[in-house]
C-alpha positions as CSV (number, residue, x, y, z in Angstrom):
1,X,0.0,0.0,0.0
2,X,1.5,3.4,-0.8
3,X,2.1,5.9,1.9
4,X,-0.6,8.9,2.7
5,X,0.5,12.1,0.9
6,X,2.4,14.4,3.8
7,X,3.0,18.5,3.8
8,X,6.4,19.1,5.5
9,X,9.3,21.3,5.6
10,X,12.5,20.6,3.4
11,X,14.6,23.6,3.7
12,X,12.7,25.8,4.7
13,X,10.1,25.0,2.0
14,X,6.6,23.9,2.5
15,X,7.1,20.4,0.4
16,X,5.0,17.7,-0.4
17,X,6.5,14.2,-2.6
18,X,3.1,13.4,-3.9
19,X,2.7,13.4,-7.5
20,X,6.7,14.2,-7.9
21,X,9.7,12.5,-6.3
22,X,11.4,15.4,-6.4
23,X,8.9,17.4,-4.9
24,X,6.3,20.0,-5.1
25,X,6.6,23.1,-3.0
26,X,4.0,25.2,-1.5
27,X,5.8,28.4,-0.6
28,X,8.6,29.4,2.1
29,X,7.5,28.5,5.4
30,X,8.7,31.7,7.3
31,X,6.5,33.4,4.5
32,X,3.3,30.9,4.2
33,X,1.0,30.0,7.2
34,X,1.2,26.0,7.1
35,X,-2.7,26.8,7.0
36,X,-2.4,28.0,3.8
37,X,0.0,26.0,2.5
38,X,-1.9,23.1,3.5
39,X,-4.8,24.5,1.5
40,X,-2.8,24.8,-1.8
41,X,-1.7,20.9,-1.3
42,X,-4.8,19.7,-0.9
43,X,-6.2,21.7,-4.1
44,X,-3.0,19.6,-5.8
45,X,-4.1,16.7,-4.7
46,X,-7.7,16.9,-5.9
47,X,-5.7,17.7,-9.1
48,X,-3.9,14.5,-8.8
49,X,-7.3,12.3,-8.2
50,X,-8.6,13.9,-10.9
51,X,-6.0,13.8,-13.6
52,X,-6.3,9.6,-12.3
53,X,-9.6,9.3,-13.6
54,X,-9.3,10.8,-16.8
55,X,-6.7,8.0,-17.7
56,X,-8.3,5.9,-20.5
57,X,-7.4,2.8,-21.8
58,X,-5.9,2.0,-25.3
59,X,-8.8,1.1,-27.9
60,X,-6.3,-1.8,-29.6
61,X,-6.9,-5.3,-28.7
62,X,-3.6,-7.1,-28.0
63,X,-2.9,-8.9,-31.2
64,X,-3.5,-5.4,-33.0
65,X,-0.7,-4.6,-30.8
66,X,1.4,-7.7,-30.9
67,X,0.9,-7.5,-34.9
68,X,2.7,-3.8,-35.2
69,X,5.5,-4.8,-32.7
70,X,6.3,-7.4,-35.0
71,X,6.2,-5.0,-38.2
72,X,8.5,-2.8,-36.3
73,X,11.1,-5.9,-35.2
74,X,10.6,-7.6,-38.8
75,X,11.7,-4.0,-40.5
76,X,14.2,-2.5,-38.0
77,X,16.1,-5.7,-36.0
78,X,17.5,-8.6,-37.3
79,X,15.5,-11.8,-38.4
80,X,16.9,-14.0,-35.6
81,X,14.8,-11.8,-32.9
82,X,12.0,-11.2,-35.6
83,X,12.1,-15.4,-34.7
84,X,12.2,-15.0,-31.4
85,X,9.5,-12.4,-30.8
86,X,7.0,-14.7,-33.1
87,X,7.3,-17.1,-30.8
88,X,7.1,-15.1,-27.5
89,X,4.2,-13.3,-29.0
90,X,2.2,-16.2,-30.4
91,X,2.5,-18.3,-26.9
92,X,1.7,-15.2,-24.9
93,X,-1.6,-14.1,-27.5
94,X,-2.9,-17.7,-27.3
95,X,-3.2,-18.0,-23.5
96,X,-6.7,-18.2,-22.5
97,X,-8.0,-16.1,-19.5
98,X,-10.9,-17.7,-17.0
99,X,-13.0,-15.3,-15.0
100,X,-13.7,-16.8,-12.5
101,X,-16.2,-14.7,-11.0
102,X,-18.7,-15.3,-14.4
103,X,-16.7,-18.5,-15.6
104,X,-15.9,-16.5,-19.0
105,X,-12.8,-17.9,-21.1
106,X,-11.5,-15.1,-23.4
107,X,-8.1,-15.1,-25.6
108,X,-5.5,-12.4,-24.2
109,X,-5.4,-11.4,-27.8
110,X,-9.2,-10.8,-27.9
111,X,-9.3,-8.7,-25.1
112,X,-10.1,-4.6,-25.5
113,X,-10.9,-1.7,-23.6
114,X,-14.5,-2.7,-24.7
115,X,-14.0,-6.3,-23.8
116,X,-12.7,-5.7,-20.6
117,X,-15.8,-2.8,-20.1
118,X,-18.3,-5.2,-20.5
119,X,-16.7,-7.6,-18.6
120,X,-17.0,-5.6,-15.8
121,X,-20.1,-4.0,-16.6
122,X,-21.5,-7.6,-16.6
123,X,-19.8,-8.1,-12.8
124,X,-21.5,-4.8,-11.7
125,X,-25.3,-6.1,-13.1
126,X,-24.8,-9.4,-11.5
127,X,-23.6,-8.0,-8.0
128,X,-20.3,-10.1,-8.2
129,X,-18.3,-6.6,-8.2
């Protein structure tokens, strides 16, 4: 579990690590109430929660994927790796996942944005979620 975001001092600053390792500052501390500072990092970290759910997820099923790696490596790298990825790529694409929650088999390669959606749209109906 990662650790709770924090407002502290780091020289002399008002600095928080959330979001940025090397840190986000909220104003000197001899000039900045930590009241007010501690305002400001809490607006950034609704920013944070926010910019979290606006993340989407890519539209191209995994053998759409797979299939332009393989362009790239086929056209850019040498034939021996070209090999190599086929075969990496075809066991990996032809593994079937179970869910077990609704018993579903599905091909890695089938699965979507969309897939995986209704997937768990189907877990939220049936109360499994």
């Amino acid at each position: 579990m990662p650790r709770a975001p924090k407002l502290g001092k780091v020289n002399g600053y008002w600095c928080a690590k959330a979001g940025d390792q090397s840190g986000v500052y909220f104003g000197k501390v001899g000039k900045v109430p930590f009241k007010e500072a501690n305002r400001a990092f809490c607006k950034y970290l609704a920013t944070l929660s926010a910019d979290r759910k606006q993340i989407k997820l890519p539209q191209l099923s995994v053998a759409e994927i797979c299939d332009a790696h393989l362009a790239w490596v086929k056209s850019d790298r040498s034939p021996s790796l070209f090999r190599q990825r086929c075969s990496i790529l075809n066991y990996w694409c032809k593994h079937v996942v179970r869910f077990s929650t609704t018993g579903a088999n599905m091909r890695w390669s089938h699965i979507t944005a969309d897939a995986y959606r209704d997937m768990a749209n189907r877990l939220d109906v049936c109360g499994r979620r």
